[in-house]
C-alpha positions, 0 to 999 in steps of 0.5 A: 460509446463516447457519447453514452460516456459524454451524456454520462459526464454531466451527471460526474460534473455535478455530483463532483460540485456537490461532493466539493460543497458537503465538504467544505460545509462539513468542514465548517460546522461546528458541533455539540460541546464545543470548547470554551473561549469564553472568560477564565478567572485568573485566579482559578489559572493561578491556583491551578498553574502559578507554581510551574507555568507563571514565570514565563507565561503569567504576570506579564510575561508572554514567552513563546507568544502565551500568556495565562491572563491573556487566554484569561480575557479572551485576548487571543480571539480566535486563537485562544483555543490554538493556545489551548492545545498547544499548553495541552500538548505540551503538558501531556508530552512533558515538554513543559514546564521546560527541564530547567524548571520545577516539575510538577508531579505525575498526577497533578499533570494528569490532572491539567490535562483532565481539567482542559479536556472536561473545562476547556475543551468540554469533552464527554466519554458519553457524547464523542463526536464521530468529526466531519465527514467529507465525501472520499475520492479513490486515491490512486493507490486504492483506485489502482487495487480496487480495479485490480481486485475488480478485473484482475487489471492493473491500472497503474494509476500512479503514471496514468493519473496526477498525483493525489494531494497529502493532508496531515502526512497521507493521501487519504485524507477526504478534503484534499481528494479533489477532483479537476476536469482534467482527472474526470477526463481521465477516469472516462479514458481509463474506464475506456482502456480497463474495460478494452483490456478486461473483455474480449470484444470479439467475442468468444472462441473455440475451446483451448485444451492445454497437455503439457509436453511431459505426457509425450511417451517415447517411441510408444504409446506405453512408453516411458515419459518423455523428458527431452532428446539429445541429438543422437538418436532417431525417436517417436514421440507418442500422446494419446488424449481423448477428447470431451467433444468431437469435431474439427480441432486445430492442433498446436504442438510447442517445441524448443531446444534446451541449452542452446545458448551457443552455435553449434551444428546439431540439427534434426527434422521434426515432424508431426503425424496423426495416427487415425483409423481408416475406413477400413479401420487400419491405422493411417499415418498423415504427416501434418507438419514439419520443421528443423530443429537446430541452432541457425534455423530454430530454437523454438517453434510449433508444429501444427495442423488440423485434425477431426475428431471421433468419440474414440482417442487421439493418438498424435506423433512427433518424430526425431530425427537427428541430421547432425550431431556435432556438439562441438561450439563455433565460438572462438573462445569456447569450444567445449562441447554444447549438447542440446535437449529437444523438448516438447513444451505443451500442445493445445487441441483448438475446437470444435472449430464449428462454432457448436462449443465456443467459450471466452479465453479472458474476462471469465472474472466479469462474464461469469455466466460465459457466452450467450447460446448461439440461437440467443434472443433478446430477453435471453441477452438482457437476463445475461447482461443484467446478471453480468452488470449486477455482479459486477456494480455490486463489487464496484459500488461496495453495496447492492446496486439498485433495481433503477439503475441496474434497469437503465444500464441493462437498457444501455447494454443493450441499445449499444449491442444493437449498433451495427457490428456490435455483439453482446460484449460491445453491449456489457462493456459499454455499461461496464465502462459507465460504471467505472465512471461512476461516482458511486464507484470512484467516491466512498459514499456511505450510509447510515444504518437502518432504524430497525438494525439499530437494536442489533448493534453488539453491546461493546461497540460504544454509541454516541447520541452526536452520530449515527452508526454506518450501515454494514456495507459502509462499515466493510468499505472503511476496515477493508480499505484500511487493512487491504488498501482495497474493496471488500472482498466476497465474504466480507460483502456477504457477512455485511450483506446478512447485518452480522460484521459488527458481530462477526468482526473480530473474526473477519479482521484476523481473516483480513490481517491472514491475506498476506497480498492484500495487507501487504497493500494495506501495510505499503500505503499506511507504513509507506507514508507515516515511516516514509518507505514511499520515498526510499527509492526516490530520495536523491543521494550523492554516494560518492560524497556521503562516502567521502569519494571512498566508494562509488554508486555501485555501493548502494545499488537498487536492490539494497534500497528496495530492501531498506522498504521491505525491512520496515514494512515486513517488520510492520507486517510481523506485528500484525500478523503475530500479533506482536506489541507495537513497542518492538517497531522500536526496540526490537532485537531482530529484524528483516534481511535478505543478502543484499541487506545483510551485506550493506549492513556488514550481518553475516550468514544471510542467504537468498533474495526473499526477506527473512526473520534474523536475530541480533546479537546483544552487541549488535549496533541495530535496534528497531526501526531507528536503525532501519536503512529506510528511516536513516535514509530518507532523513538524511540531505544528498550528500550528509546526514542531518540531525535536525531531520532525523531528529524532527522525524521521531518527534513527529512521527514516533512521540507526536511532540509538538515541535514550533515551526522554524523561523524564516531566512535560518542558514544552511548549517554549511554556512557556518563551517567557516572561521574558527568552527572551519573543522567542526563536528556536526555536534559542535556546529548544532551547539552553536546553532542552539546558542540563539535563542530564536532557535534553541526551543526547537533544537533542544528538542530535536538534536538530541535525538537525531545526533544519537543517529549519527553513528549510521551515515546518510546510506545507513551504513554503521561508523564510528567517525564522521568521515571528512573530505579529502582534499579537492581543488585546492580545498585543504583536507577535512580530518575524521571526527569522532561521532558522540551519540549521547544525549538527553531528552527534554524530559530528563533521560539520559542516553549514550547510543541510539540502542539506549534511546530506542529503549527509552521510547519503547519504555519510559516514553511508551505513552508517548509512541502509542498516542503517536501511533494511534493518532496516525492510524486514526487520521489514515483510518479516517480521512481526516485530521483529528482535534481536541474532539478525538482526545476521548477517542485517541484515550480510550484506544490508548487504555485498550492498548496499555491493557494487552501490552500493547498488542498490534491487533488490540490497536487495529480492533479498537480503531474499527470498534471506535466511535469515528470509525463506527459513526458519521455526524447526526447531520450527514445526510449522503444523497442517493449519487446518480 
């Protein structure tokens, strides 16, 4: 098997050298209408932008490093398009022109953006640009669920295996899944591990006939139901079972006593007896096994023995009999009475063990067919195997395998079933292993669909003459690792199978989204990286200090942090499921609670472990995901919370504004609380910061949003002051200060708790969150960054969306139906993978 997966290396190795260079040759082509860096009359800029912009980035001025006669003449080279999409951005986020400055109206920004987007950046509604496509690896996560959905195997990818690369905040992005030697020799020793573990390599064994211990009538075969004996009285316990197939059975009865959780005298004798007719035909008791019952010698056990078996049925007996009935416990400092309940747990009749009837005990999800025939020949063996292998790299490889390579696994199968003392199972394992090892399984390859299906293409699915649609069977592979963060399912791979997903798609994705499992993994790995619950287990915190030393680590167990991820990620999932409008992740008046949550969060009449739907009250504190434990969590530092993370977190991730980069060597905000600002605020001490020039751009933006969290600490816990240390070592005591959470945002609105600007974004700054939401789900959906080319797409799916109010399902339907998603570059050409 080594050398087969060694011959096998060679080919990975140079498939992997390939995938590196379509990549990075994808990465760097360019394509139909490009944007234009060439000359730009000033005048046109002027008459176009002079009353708003020219101040600070016209007639010699160059704020923020731009200047409109510099782009004019192409002075900024290479950069001139950067430039672009940063005026672009800005313009349509109505960051700029900055609050302080005249505003132009409504419509005429409308019209700077169209204007760029059709004479800067020359895009065309009739000719979107799918982007480049790069060759996708199996992150570890789809990996881990493809092998599970495969094997019913868990592979636990995230211990055996590097962690995967983030590009543009996800691990799904095609050009930073690499692939090193060091993780090739690690898929070869996981294939080896899977497959050990998913077949049964010695083969197969007698069939296994489970009765469970209920069946057992007392003191006769018309007896009442069995359900358990106090050690009091002396009784026989009856099952009569008849057998499918007759013979030699090995038989297991399963024993234990109920309650015995402390030391106590009773005890009794079991024994097990098998009532067969005789030559004679008269009832024959043979005793086959025995054992005591009782709390020093055992708790539990099996009774077993061998029996033959006719055409007439079985007829078994347990006998009881109690040898001790002192209830009474031995602990000193419990001596109340402790009854013990001798229970009958399940038997299981083993055979025939003649070998005449055999079949497999696991790995029934693989070796569908079941074991070879004992008289089996080759041909047989190789018609078996090849259906075992085609099953099986066909559910691997998201398409049909090919007649060729199923050929030449068959034929390795069977070169290594010949092998001495390997059997059949040797045989498929080997090839299954080679499988798993495959580029075809661990890269997302796709293809593009046949000229001759092209016509059958559903009319309100838009085309592009820049890109060629994927062919069905690509297609299956992109919704069900966008939605199921695995492979395609069964029905998914036949609709594909028969040309009908585009036509049946609406269909399939509300199956899809009614697989509660499945998009639970979907909705983990996509919610888990935009909104950061990944991370909530992880994110260091000093209970004690954020407490200020009023509370310990016993505050904030695990199950409350575990609780935090599932409220998001169950809030997420509701949406999808019902269908809700996206806007409520923001401003929605319930939320997801189990009493673990619901205690921390200080909401009463909140029972059990499970997360369940719980209303708000109107004067609740809580309001959409700014006030979920998650999000405040995991923007918060060790030992406080920080303003400028919570507020960088809704700017990127909840409105995408841009926001510039901090400049170097910034202090600690710690280090300013010296001298006169010694007992500060937060607020006072941000104020402060902001007075530099260097830094107010940035933290004009942000500061108003996180402070308006401020109110919620770096555990999430509700406050209404910011606690101060006691005093520590010699350090004087720092008092409370009142928390003020107003604010205003760059765009004007006014706000006086994160309740009101939970509602400013899910309404004023709607456009704002669903170009937001869309473009993360497109970079996650697609594998790749987006850029000026996906601004008709992004436009286009935020149009849908504006149409339904915003519905989750509206969002997730034109994504799939998009362009990108739909289509790969004209100039892709996937080689046939070995």
């Amino acid at each position: 098997m080594t050398q087969t997966l060694r011959r096998l290396a060679p080919s990975v190795c140079v498939f992997v050298v390939f995938a590196s260079w379509l990549g990075q040759s994808h990465a760097d082509s360019g394509f139909e209408g490009e944007a234009s860096t060439s000359h730009i009359d000033i005048e046109s800029l002027r008459q176009r932008f002079g009353d708003h912009c020219f101040g600070c980035h016209g007639d010699g001025g160059e704020e923020g490093g731009l200047s409109f006669e510099k782009l004019a003449e192409g002075g900024y080279g290479e950069e001139t398009i950067s430039r672009w999409e940063s005026i672009w951005k800005n313009v349509r986020a109505e960051t700029m022109p900055p609050p302080d400055e005249e505003q132009p109206e409504l419509a005429d920004r409308q019209k700077w953006v169209d204007w760029i987007q059709r004479d800067i950046f020359r895009l065309d509604v009739n000719k979107v640009d799918p982007g480049k496509v790069v060759l996708r690896r199996l992150n570890r996560s789809e990996y881990t669920e493809t092998i599970r959905q495969l094997t019913d195997i868990d592979a636990n990818a995230s211990e055996n295996f590097p962690a995967d690369d983030t590009g543009y905040g996800f691990d799904t992005i095609g050009e930073v899944l690499h692939i090193s030697p060091v993780l090739l020799e690690k898929y070869l020793a996981s294939a080896d591990k899977i497959v050990t573990e998913a077949i049964p390599i010695s083969g197969p064994t007698p069939p296994r006939q489970k009765v469970w211990g209920d069946h057992f009538h007392l003191d006769a075969i018309d007896g009442p139901r069995n359900e358990g004996l106090k050690f009091v009285d002396a009784h026989d316990l009856h099952i009569q079972e008849t057998i499918k197939n007759p013979g030699a059975y090995d038989v297991e009865v399963n024993w234990e006593l109920d309650g015995a959780w402390t030391n106590t005298d009773q005890a009794a004798n079991v024994k097990l007896r098998w009532h067969r007719l005789g030559d004679d035909q008269k009832e024959e008791i043979v005793e086959l096994d025995s054992a005591e019952a009782s709390f020093i010698k055992q708790t539990e056990g099996t009774l077993s023995g061998k029996v033959s078996i006719n055409d007439k049925p079985l007829h078994l007996s347990v006998s009881f009999e109690p040898t001790s009935i002192d209830t009474k416990s031995k602990q000193l400092d419990n001596s109340n009475p402790a009854p013990y309940t001798f229970r009958l747990t399940h038997t299981e009749f083993v055979g025939p063990t003649d070998g005449k009837f055999v079949e497999y005990r696991s790995g029934t999800k693989i070796l569908f067919n079941g074991p070879p025939p004992q008289d089996a020949g080759e041909d047989v063996l190789d018609e078996m195997t090849a259906q075992v292998l085609d099953r099986f790299a066909t559910k691997a490889f998201r398409r049909p395998i090919d007649a060729p390579t199923l050929a030449r696994l068959t034929q390795i199968a069977k070169e290594a079933r010949s092998q001495p003392g390997m059997r059949y199972e040797n045989g498929v394992a080997t090839a299954l292993k080679l499988i798993l090892a495959s580029p075809r399984f661990l890269f997302r390859a796709e293809q593009p669909l046949g000229a001759d299906q092209l016509a059958s293409i559903p009319v309100e699915f838009p085309t592009s003459p820049l890109g060629d649609p994927i062919d069905d069977y690509s297609l299956a592979s992109r919704v069900s690792y966008f939605l199921w963060g695995g492979p395609p399912d069964e029905q998914l791979m036949r609709v594909a199978g028969e040309g009908k997903l585009r036509e049946q798609l609406d269909e399939q994705i509300s199956r899809m989204i009614g697989e509660e499992w499945r998009t639970r993994v979907g909705v983990g790995n996509f919610v888990g990286q935009w909104l950061r619950t990944r991370d909530v287990h992880s994110v260091p915190i000093d209970v004690r200090r954020v407490l200020a030393f009023r509370g310990s680590d016993s505050d904030f167990p695990w199950q409350v942090r575990e609780a935090m991820k599932q409220e998001t990620e169950t809030m997420f999932r509701y949406l999808l499921e019902e269908n809700r409008p996206i806007a409520e992740l923001l401003n929605a008046d319930y939320t997801f609670l189990n009493k673990h949550l619901a205690k921390f969060y200080g909401i009463e009449g909140v029972k059990g472990d499970e997360m369940r739907k719980v209303s708000l009250p109107a004067d609740s504190h809580r309001r959409g995901i700014l006030t979920h434990g998650s999000v405040l969590l995991v923007t918060s530092n060790p030992t406080r919370t920080s303003p400028v993370k919570r507020g960088l977190f809704i700017l990127q991730n909840l409105l995408g504004t841009p926001s510039p980069p901090a400049p170097p060597n910034v202090p600690a905000l710690e280090e300013s609380k010296k001298g006169d600002m010694a007992q500060a605020s937060l607020r006072q001490i941000l104020e402060q910061h902001r007075r530099d020039p260097m830094c107010a751009s940035c933290h004009n933006r942000m500061d108003p949003l996180g402070l308006a969290l401020e109110n919620y600490n770096a555990i999430g816990q509700y406050r209404d002051q910011e606690l101060g240390m006691p005093e520590h070592r010699g350090r004087p005591a720092e008092p409370d200060k009142p928390i003020d959470p107003t604010g205003v945002l760059m765009t004007g609105e006014k706000f006086s708790s994160v309740v009101e600007l939970a509602d400013i974004l899910a309404n004023q700054r709607k456009d704002d969150f669903y170009r937001c939401m869309t473009e993360k789900m497109l970079v996650f959906a697609l594998g790749r960054g987006l850029t000026y080319s996906d601004a008709t797409t992004v436009d286009q799916i935020i149009a849908e969306l504006k149409a339904d109010d915003g519905r989750m399902q509206t969002l997730i339907k034109a994504i799939v139906r998009s362009v990108p998603f739909t289509h790969q570059p004209k100039t892709e050409s996937i080689a046939r993978l070995p």
